[in-house]
C-alpha positions as CSV (number, residue, x, y, z in Angstrom):
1,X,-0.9,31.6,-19.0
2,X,-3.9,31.8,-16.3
3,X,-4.5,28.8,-14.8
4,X,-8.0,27.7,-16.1
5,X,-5.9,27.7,-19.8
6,X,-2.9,25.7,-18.6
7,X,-5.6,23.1,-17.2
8,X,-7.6,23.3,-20.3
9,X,-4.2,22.9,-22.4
10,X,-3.1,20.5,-20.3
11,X,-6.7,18.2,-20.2
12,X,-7.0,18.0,-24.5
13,X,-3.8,17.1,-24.1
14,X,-3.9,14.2,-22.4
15,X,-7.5,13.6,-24.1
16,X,-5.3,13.7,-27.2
17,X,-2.9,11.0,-25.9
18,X,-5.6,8.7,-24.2
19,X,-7.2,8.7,-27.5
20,X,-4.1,7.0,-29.5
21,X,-3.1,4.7,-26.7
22,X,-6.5,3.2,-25.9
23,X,-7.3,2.2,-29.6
24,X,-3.3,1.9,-31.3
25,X,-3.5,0.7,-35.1
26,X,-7.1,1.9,-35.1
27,X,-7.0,5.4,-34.9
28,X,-7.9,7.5,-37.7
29,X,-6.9,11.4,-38.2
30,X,-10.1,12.4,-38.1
31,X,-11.3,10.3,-35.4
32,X,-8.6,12.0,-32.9
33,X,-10.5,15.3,-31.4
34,X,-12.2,16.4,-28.1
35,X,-16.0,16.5,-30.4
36,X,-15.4,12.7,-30.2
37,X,-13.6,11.6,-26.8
38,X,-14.8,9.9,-24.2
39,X,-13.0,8.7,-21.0
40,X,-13.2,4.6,-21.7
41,X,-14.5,3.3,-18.1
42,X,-16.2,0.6,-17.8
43,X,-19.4,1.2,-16.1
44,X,-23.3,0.1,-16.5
45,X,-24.4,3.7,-18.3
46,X,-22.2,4.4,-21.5
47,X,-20.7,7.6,-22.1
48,X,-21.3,10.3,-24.7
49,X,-19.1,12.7,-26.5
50,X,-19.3,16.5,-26.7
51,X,-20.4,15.6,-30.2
52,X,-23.2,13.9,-29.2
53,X,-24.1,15.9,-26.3
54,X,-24.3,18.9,-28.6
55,X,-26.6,17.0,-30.9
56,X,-29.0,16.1,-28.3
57,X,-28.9,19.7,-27.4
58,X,-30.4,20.6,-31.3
59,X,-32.7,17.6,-31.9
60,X,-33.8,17.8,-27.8
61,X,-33.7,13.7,-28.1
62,X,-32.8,13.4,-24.6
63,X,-32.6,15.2,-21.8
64,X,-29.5,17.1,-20.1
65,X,-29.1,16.7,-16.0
66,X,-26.1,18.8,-14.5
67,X,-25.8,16.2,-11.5
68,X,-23.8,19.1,-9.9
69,X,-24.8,20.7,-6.4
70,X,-27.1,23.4,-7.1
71,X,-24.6,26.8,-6.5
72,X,-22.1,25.4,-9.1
73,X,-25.4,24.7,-11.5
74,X,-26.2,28.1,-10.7
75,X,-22.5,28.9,-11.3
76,X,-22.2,27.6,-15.0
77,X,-24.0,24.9,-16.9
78,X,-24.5,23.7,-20.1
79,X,-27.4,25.9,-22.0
80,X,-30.1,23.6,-21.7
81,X,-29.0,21.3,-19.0
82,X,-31.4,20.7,-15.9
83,X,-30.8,20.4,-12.5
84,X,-32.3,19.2,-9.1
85,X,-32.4,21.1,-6.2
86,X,-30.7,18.6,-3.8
87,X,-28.0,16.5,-3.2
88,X,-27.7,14.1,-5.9
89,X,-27.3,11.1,-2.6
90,X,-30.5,12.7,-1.0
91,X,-33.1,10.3,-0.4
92,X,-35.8,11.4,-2.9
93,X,-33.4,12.4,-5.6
94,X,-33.9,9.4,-7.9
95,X,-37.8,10.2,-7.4
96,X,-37.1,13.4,-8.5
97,X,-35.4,12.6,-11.7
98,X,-38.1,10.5,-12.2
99,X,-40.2,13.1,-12.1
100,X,-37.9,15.1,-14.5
101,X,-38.9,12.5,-17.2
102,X,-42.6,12.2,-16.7
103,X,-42.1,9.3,-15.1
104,X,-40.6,7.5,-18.2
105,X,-37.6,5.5,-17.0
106,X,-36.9,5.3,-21.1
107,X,-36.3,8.2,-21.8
108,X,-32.4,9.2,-23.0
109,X,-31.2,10.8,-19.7
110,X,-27.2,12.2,-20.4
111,X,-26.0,13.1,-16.7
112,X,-22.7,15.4,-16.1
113,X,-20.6,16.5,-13.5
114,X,-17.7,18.4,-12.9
115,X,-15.6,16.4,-15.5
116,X,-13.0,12.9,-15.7
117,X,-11.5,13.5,-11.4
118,X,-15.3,13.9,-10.2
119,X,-17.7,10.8,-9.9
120,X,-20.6,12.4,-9.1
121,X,-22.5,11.7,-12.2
122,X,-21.1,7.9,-12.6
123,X,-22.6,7.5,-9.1
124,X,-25.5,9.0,-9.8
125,X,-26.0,6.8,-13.3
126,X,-25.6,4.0,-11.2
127,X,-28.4,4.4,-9.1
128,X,-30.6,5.7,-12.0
129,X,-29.7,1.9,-13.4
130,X,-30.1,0.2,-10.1
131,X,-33.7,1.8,-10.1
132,X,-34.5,0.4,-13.6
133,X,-34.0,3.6,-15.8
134,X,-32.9,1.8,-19.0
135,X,-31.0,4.9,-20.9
136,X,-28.3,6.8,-18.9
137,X,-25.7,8.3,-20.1
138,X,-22.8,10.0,-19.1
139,X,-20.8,12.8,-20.4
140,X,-18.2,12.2,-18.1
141,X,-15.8,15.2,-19.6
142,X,-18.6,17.2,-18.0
143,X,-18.7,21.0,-18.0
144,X,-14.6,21.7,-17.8
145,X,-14.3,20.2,-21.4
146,X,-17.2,21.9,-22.4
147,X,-16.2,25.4,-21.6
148,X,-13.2,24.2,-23.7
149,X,-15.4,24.1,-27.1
């Protein structure tokens, strides 16, 4: 087996698990798949699925930001996804995303990174919060769950 599908095996695997011991008793069949996981944390900008990601992607009712550096944007993103051409802790990032939205710090921003072991977009999402955007998201499974779909 390469090793990108022993760690994909291995991640809805333990996706799988998390999903059954986080909500036990509660847990339909059908609510148990990787369209409808998220990772649980606890932070100030909710998560979304790869369900709800997708649907975003058809209806375009929010926008997409790869909060990856540039070259692994460049590498692979999500179809539709955006990206800024700096480090997401550069000083003018924020003002940049900003910019990305027309200025509307309403707007439905979903932000992903490199998946559950990188923090790049839940650090990003909190300083999107901290400078009064009101509707970040994360899809914290980022882009190694969805090359899994």
């Amino acid at each position: 087996m390469s090793n990108s599908g022993y760690i994909r095996g291995r991640l809805v695997g333990a996706l799988l698990a998390l999903a059954v011991i986080v909500t036990p008793g509660q847990v339909h069949a059908q609510d148990v798949n990787v369209l409808n996981a998220t990772m649980g944390e606890d932070v100030p900008t909710p998560e979304a699925s790869i369900a709800e990601v997708r649907q975003l992607l058809i209806d375009g009712s929010a926008i997409l930001l790869d909060s990856r550096a540039r070259e692994q944007f460049v590498a692979g993103h999500i179809p539709g996804a955006n990206n800024i051409d700096m480090e997401p802790d550069a000083a003018g990032y924020v003002a940049e995303v900003e910019k990305l939205l027309g200025g509307d710090k309403t707007k439905v921003l979903v932000l992903y990174c490199n998946g559950p072991n990188c923090g790049a977009s839940r650090v990003l999402g909190k300083k999107l919060v901290a400078a009064g955007f009101t509707n970040v998201r994360r899809f914290q499974l980022g882009i190694p769950f969805w090359r899994t779909m």
